[in-house]
Steps between C-alpha positions, in 0.01 A plus 500: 500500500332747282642875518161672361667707250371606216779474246871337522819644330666167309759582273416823468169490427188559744305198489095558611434276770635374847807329616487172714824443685610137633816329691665830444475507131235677243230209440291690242413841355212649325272373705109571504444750791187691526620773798848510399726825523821673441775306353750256578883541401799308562654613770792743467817428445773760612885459395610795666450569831773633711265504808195571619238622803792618697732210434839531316544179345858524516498477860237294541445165710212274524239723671611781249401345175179407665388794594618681166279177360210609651539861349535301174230325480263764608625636200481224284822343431471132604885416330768737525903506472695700845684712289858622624724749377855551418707473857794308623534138415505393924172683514307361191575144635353566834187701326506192264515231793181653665245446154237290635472177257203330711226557320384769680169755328580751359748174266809666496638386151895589579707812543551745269883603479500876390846568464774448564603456136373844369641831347656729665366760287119449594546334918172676545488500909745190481835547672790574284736357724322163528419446089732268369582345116380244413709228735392095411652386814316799736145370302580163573532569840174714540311195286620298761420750793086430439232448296601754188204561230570780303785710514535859278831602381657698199535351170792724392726422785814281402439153610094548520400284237716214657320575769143462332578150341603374850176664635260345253680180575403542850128496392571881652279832325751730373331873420751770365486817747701806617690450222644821270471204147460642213234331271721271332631378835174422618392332196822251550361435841165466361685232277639323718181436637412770770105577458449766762582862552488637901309811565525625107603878470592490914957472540538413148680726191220786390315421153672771225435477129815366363523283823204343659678271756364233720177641539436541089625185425252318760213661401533416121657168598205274457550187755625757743309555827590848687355601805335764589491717846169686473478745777480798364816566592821334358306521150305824353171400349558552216871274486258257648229502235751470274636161625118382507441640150845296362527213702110390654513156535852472620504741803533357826415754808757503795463714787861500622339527843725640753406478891293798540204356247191423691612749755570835465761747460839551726802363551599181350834307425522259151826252545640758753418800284314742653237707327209706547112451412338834433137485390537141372849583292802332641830693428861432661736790634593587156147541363523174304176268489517196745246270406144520506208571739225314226262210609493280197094507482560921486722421166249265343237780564738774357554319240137473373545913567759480206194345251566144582248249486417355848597120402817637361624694785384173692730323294793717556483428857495170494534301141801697420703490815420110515626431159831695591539356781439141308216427747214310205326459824440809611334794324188294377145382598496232285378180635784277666722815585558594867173696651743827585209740393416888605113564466432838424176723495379753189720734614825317543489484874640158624256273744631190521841315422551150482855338511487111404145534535487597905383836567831724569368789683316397790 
């Protein structure tokens, strides 16, 4: 099956020609195609998403995560990771138990533990009274509880970096987050081989001059990922630009979705939290920012606003995350990797999306 584009992104660069897809897979790129148009990326790869098109992943069942799916797709994001945030143990193993693992589209690539191992100093909208330190047993038990992918704690704790060499044994993504470490505590982590940084400048210790923290030592950290949230909210544009200026080419964009993207505003609950969506901006009782309302094609297009190339903000959507998430798989058009692809007009408006090579939004 020929697409009829008229260029491919492989490997970050945009390769003139059309795509031909077979058995699921990417058969061959750059191919001759005299009415070809708009471009093919890999499709987008989303490690934080809390929930989606009206469905709170935390409470989710079957016909939950497929109808937050479908909002996914329509956005892009053929692989994602059901992100859940700091709560009580009894309720992260039922959340956990319910994480589809069937191979359904949008792939869901594992669940993203955000907590409960963080700082009490930067909980963000996480409850204080459910944030624990870092506990081996309690993280065997959740490991054991379901299909765990990624989880984001804080380096400094006591007991954390015992906790990161049993995670990395686990085959397990460990990102430092909500975490008050100074710079030299995050380089130790960063040692000890953490390569990812959650939501950089968002619940971590503020950048100062004689102290630049988790978020300084990332971004001049060169085998260091961080994530970005680019809503034009939890990051001013210029903070924003800044990351892109220092680290392009090791961003990955997350949306930290909550329930009320792809919907609208009102009342919404995150992991029992309640908060409120006001003009896209979701803020608990306390004021605090509680996720994000972002589609993930809306960041890839605000990130071209920031003086991005188009192939690069691509790339950040769906290279990046995959090589975080230690997908090789995923992330790539080149031939022999899995046909997940998002085929996009001039203007960055999505009209088709493939997921192992069957069309995903019909």
């Amino acid at each position: 099956m020929r697409l009829g584009v008229g260029a491919a992104l492989v490997d970050g660069t945009l390769v003139p020609g059309d795509v031909e897809v077979a058995d699921g897979k990417i058969a061959a790129v750059g191919l001759e195609s005299a009415n070809g148009a708009g471009i093919a990326s890999p499709g987008f790869v989303d490690l934080q998403v809390n929930g989606f098109a009206g469905v709170d992943f935390f409470g989710a069942d079957t016909d939950g995560y497929g109808r937050a799916g479908k909002g996914l797709l329509e956005c892009g994001v053929t692989s994602y990771q059901p992100t859940f945030i700091t709560s009580p143990e009894e309720q992260l193993v039922a959340a956990l138990a319910e994480v589809p693992v069937n191979g359904a589209a949008p792939r869901v690539l594992g669940a993203h533990l955000e907590g409960p191992f963080i700082s009490p100093e930067r909980l963000g909208t996480h409850p204080a009274d459910a944030r624990r330190d870092p506990d081996r047993a309690l993280l065997e038990r959740l490991l054991a509880a379901g299909p765990v992918s990624h989880v984001t704690l804080a380096p400094e704790l006591p007991g954390a970096l015992e906790l990161v060499e049993l995670l990395r044994e686990r085959g397990v993504t460990v990102s430092c987050g909500h975490s008050d470490a100074t710079a030299a505590e995050a380089r130790e982590a960063f040692a000890r081989g953490v390569k990812t940084v959650t939501h950089i400048f968002n619940a971590m210790r503020p950048f100062a001059a004689r102290e630049p923290g988790l978020a300084g030592a990332a971004l001049v950290t060169s085998d260091v990922v961080v994530q970005l949230i680019l809503d034009g909210v939890h990051l001013a544009e210029d903070t924003a630009r800044l990351v892109w200026q220092v680290a392009g080419g090791r961003v990955a964009l997350v949306t930290d979705a909550i329930a009320a993207a792809h919907v609208g505003d009102g009342a919404y609950t995150i992991a029992g939290v309640e908060f409120e969506v006001e003009d896209g901006v979701a803020r608990n009782a306390d004021r605090v920012l509680a996720g994000s309302t972002v589609c993930m094609i809306d960041a890839v297009r605000n990130l071209v606003a920031l003086g991005a190339s188009v192939e690069a903000a691509l790339s950040a959507a769906s290279a990046l995350p995959a090589q975080i998430a230690g997908r090789p798989d995923l992330g790539t058009l080149a031939p022999g990797s899995v046909a997940d692809v998002v085929m996009l007009d001039d203007s960055l408006e999505i009209r088709r999306v493939l997921v192992r090579g069957e069309d995903a939004l019909d």
